[in-house]
C-alpha atoms as a printed R data frame, in Angstrom:
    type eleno elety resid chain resno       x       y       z
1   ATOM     1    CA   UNK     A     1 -20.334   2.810  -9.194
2   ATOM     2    CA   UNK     A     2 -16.141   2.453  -8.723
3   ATOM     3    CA   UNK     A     3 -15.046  -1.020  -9.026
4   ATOM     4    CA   UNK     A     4 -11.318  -2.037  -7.471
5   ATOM     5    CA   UNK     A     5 -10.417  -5.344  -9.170
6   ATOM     6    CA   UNK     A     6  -8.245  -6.255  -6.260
7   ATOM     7    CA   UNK     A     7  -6.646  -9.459  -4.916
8   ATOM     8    CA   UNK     A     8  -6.423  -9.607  -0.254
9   ATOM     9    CA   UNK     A     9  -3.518  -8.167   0.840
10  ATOM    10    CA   UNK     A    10  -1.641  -6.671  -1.913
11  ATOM    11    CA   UNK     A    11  -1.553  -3.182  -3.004
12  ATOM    12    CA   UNK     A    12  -4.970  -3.113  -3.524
13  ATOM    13    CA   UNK     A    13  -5.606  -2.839  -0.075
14  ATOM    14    CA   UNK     A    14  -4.392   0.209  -0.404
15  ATOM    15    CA   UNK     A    15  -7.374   2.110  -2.325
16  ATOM    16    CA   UNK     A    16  -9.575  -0.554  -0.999
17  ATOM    17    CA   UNK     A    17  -8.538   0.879   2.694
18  ATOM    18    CA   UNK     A    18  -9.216   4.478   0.684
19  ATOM    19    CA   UNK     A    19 -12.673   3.580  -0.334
20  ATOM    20    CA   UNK     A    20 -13.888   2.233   2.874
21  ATOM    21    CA   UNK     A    21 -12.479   5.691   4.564
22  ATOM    22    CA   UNK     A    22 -14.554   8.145   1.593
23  ATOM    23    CA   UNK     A    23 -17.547   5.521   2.570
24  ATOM    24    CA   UNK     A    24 -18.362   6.167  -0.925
25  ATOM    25    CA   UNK     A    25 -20.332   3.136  -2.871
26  ATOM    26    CA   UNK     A    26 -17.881   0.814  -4.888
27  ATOM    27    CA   UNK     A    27 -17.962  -3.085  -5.584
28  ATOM    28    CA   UNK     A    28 -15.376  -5.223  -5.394
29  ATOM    29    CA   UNK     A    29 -14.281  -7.588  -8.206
30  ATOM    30    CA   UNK     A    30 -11.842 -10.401  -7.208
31  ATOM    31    CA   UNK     A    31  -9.018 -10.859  -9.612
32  ATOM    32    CA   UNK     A    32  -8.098 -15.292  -8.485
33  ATOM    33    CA   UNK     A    33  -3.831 -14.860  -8.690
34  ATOM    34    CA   UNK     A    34  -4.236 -18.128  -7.492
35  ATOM    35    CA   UNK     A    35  -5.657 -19.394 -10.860
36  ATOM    36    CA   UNK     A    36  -3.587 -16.379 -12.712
37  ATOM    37    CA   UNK     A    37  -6.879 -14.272 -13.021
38  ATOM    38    CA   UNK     A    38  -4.049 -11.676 -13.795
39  ATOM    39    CA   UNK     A    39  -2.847 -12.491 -17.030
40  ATOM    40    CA   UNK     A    40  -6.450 -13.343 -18.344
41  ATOM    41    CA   UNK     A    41  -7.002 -11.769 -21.851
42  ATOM    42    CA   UNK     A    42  -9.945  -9.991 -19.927
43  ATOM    43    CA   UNK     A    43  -7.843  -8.304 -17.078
44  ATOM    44    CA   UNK     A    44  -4.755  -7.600 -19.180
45  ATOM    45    CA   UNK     A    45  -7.803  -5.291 -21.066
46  ATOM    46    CA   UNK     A    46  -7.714  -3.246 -18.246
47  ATOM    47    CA   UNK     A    47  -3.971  -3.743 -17.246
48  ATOM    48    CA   UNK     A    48  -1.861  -4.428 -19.982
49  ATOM    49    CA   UNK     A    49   1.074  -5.123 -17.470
50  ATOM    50    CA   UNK     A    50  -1.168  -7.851 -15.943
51  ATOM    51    CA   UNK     A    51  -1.051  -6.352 -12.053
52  ATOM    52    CA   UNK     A    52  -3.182  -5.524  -9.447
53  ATOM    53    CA   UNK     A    53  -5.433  -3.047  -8.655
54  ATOM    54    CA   UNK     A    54  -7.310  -1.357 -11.090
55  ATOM    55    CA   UNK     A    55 -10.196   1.200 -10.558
56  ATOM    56    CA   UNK     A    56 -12.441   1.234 -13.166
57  ATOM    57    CA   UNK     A    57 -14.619   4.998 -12.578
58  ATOM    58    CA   UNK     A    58 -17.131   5.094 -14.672
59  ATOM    59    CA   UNK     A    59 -15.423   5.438 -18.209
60  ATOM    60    CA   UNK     A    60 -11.958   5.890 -16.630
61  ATOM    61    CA   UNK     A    61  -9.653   2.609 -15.975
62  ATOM    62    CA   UNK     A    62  -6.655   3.133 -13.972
63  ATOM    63    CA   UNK     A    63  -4.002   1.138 -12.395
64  ATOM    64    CA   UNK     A    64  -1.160   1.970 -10.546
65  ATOM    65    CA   UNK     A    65  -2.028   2.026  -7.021
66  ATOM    66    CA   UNK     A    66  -0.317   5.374  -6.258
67  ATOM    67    CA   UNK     A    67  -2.329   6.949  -9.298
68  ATOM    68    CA   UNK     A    68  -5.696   5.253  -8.111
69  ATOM    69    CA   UNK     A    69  -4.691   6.731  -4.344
70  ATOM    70    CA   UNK     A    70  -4.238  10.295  -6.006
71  ATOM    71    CA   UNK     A    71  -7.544   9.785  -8.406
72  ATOM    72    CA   UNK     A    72  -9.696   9.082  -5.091
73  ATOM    73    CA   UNK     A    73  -8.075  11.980  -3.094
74  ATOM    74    CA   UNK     A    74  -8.479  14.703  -5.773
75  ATOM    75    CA   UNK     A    75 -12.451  13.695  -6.781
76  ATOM    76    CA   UNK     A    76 -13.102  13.454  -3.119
77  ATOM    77    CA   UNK     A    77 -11.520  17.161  -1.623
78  ATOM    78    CA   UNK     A    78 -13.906  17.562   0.875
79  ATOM    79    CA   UNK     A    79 -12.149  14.312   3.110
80  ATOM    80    CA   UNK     A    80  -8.770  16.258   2.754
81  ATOM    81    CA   UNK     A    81  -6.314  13.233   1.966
82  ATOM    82    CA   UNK     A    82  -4.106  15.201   0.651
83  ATOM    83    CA   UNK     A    83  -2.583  18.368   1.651
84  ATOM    84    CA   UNK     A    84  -3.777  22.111  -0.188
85  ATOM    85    CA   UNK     A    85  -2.073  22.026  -4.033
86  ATOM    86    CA   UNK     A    86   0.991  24.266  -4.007
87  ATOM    87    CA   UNK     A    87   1.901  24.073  -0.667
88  ATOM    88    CA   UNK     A    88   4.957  22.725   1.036
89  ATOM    89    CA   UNK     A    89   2.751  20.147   2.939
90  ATOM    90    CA   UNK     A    90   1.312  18.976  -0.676
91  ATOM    91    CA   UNK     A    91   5.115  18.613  -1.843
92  ATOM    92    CA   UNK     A    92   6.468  16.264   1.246
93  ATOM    93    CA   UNK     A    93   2.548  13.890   0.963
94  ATOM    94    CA   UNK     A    94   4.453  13.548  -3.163
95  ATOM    95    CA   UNK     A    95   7.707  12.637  -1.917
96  ATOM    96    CA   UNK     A    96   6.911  10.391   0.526
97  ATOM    97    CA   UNK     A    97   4.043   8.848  -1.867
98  ATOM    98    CA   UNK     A    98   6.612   8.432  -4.514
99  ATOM    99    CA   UNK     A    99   8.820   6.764  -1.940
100 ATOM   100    CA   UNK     A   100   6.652   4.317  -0.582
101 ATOM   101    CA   UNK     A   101   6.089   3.187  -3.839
102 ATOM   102    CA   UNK     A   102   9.178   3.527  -5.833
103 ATOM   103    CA   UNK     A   103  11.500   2.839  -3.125
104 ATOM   104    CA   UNK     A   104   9.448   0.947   0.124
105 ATOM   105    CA   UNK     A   105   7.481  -1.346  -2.366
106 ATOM   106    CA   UNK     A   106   9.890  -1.720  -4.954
107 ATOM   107    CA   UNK     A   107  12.595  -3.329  -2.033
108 ATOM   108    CA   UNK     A   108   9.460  -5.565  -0.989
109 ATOM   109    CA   UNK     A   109   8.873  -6.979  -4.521
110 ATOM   110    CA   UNK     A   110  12.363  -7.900  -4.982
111 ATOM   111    CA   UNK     A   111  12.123 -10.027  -1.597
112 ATOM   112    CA   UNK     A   112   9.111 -11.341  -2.576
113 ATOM   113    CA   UNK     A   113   9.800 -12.541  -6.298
114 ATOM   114    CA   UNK     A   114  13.459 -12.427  -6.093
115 ATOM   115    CA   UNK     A   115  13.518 -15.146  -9.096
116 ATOM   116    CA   UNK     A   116  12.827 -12.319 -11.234
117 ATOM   117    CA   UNK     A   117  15.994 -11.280 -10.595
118 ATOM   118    CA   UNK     A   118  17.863 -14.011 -10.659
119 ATOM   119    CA   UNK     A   119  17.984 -17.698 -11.765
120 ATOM   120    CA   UNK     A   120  20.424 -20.266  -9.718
121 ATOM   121    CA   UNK     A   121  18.953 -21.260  -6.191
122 ATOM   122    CA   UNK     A   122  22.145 -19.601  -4.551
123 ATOM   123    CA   UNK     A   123  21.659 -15.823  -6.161
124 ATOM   124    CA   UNK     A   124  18.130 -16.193  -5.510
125 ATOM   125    CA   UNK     A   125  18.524 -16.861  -1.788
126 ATOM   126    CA   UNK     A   126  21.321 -13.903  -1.655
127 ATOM   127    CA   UNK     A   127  18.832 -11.486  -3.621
128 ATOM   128    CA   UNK     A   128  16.291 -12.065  -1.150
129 ATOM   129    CA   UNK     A   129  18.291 -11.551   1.660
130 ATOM   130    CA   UNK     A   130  20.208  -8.493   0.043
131 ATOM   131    CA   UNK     A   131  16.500  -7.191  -0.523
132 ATOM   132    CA   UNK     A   132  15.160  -8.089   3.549
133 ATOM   133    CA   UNK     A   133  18.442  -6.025   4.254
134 ATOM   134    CA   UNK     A   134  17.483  -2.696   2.472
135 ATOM   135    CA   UNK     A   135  13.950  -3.210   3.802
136 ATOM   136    CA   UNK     A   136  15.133  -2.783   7.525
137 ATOM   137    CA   UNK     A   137  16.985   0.213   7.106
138 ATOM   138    CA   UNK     A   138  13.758   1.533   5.003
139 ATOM   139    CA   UNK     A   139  11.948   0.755   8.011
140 ATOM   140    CA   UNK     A   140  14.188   2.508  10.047
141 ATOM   141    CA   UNK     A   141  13.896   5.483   8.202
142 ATOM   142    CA   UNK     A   142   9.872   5.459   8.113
143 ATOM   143    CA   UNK     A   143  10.721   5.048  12.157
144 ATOM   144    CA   UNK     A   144  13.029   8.182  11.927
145 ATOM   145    CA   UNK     A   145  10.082  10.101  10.694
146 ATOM   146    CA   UNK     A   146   7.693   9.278  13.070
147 ATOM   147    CA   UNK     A   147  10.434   9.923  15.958
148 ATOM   148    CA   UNK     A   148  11.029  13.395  14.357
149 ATOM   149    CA   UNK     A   149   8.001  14.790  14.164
150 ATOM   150    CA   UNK     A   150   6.136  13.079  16.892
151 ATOM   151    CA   UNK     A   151   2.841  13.149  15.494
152 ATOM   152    CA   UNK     A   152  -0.181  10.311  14.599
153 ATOM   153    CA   UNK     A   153   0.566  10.228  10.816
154 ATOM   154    CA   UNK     A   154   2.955  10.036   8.597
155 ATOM   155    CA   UNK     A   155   2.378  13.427   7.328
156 ATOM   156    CA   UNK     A   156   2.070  14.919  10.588
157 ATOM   157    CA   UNK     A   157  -1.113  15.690  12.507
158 ATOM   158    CA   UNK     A   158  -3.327  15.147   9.130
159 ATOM   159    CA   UNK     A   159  -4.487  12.075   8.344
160 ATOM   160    CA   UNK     A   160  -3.668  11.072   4.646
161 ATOM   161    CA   UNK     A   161  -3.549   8.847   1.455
162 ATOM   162    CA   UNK     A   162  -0.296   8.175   3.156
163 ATOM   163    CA   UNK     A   163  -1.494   5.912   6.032
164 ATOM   164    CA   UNK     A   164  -2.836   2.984   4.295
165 ATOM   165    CA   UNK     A   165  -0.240   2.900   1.692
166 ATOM   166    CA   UNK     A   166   2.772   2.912   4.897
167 ATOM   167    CA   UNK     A   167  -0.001   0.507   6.560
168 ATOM   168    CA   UNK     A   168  -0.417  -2.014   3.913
169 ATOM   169    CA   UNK     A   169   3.623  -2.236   3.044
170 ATOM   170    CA   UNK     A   170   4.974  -2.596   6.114
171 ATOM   171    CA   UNK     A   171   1.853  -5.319   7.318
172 ATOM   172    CA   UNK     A   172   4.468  -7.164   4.113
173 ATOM   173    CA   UNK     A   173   7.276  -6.995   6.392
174 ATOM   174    CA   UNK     A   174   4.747  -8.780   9.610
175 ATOM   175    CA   UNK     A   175   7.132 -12.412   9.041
176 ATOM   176    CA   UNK     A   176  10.552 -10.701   9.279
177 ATOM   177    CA   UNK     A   177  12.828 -11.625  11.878
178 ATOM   178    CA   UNK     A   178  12.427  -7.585  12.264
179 ATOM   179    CA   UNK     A   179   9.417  -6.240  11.380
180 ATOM   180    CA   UNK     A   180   7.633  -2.586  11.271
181 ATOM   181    CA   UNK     A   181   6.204  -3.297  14.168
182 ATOM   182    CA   UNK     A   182   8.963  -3.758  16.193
183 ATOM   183    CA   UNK     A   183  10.124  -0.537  15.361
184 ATOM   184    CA   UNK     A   184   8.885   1.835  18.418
185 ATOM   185    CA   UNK     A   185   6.714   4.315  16.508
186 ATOM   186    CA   UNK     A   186   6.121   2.405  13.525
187 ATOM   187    CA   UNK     A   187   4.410   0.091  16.336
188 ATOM   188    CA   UNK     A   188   2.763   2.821  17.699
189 ATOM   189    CA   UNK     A   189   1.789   4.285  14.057
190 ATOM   190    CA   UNK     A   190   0.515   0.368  13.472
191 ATOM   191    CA   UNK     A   191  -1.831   0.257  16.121
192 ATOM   192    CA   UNK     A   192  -3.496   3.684  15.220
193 ATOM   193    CA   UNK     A   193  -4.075   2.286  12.205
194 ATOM   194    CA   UNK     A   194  -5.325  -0.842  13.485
195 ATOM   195    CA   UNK     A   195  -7.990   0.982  15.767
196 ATOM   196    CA   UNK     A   196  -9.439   2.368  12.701
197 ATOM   197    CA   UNK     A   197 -13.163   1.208  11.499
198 ATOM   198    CA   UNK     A   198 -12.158   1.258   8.057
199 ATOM   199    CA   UNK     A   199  -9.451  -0.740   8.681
200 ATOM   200    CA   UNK     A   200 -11.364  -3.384  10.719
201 ATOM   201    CA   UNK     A   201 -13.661  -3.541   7.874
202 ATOM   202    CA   UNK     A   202 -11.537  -3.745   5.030
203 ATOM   203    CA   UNK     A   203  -9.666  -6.787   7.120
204 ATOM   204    CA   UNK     A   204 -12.552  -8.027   7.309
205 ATOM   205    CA   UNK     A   205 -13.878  -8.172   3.851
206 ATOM   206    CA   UNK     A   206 -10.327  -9.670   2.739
207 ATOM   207    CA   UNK     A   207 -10.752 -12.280   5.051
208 ATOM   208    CA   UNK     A   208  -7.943 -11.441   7.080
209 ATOM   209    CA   UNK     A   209  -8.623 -12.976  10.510
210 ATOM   210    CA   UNK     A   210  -5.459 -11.931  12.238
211 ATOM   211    CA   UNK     A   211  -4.473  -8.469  13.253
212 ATOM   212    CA   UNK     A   212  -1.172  -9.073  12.758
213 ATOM   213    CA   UNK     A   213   0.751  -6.171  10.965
């Protein structure tokens, strides 16, 4: 059976969100940040870099949530969460994977840990607000995308690995002065998502009582 070491509302809610969608079997394991289950000798077995999720697959352990997202879509082809290989559909479902994690996420980390990035209370306070900054006019552009196309998903009419992973980031941005949801079709784009079962469910099972993305 899969097993997503996973912590509520963090990136693992991204393949966690995947999972419930396949409605595959899997078991949750809960990795405590709040007793810094993380950087146990056991976990940092499984993810040397001491972050969450992991998918362990039978003999196969992988982390990095965009990998684990990929993993699930290509051993599960018959729920299409990804686009035919080789075509230019499968290319733009890359890019805008790679940006939601390399770019999106990345932006969000830095406002949420900005001490990592700097030391004195003053450049901490002007990291985090340099990084809140670059997050609206990401959001913008996710808006853009929606506006230009016009269509439910992010990819277009399909429904893809896409969805939870633009779901789950901007639910980060739900305290902002600004956030995703305030955006017109990111709103709109929210609230699909929100109607979901899966999504209910995997709420739900995180113990997240509010809908509030």
């Amino acid at each position: 059976m899969i097993e997503l070491y996973h912590y509520p509302s963090t990136a693992s809610m991204v393949p966690h969100l995947l999972l419930e969608e396949l409605g595959v079997p899997y078991r949750l394991q809960l990795v405590d940040r709040q007793h810094n289950a993380h950087q146990s000798p056991e976990y940092l077995k499984l993810n040397p870099n001491g972050l969450i999720p992991v998918l362990v697959d039978g003999d196969l352990v992988l982390y990095e949530t965009a990998a684990i997202c990929l993993h699930l879509a290509d051993t599960h082809p018959e729920a299409k969460l990804v686009p035919p290989l080789g075509t230019p559909e499968r290319a733009h479902c890359y890019k805008w994977l790679m940006w939601l994690t390399n770019t999106l996420q990345a932006t969000l980390n830095v406002y949420f840990y900005p001490e990592r990035w700097a030391e004195t209370p003053g450049a901490v306070a002007e990291v985090k607000a340099q990084a809140q900054r670059k997050a609206g006019v990401l959001l913008d552009r996710l808006n853009a995308e929606f506006a230009r196309h016009g269509q439910p998903w992010l990819l277009g009419e399909q429904y893809t690995l896409l969805d939870p992973y633009a779901l789950t980031l901007c639910r980060w941005t739900r305290l902002f002065p600004r956030p995703a949801r305030s955006l017109p079709h990111l709103g709109g784009f929210l609230q699909r998502m929100l109607a979901r079962p899966a999504v209910q469910r995997v709420f739900e099972q995180e113990g997240i009582r509010e809908m509030l993305v």
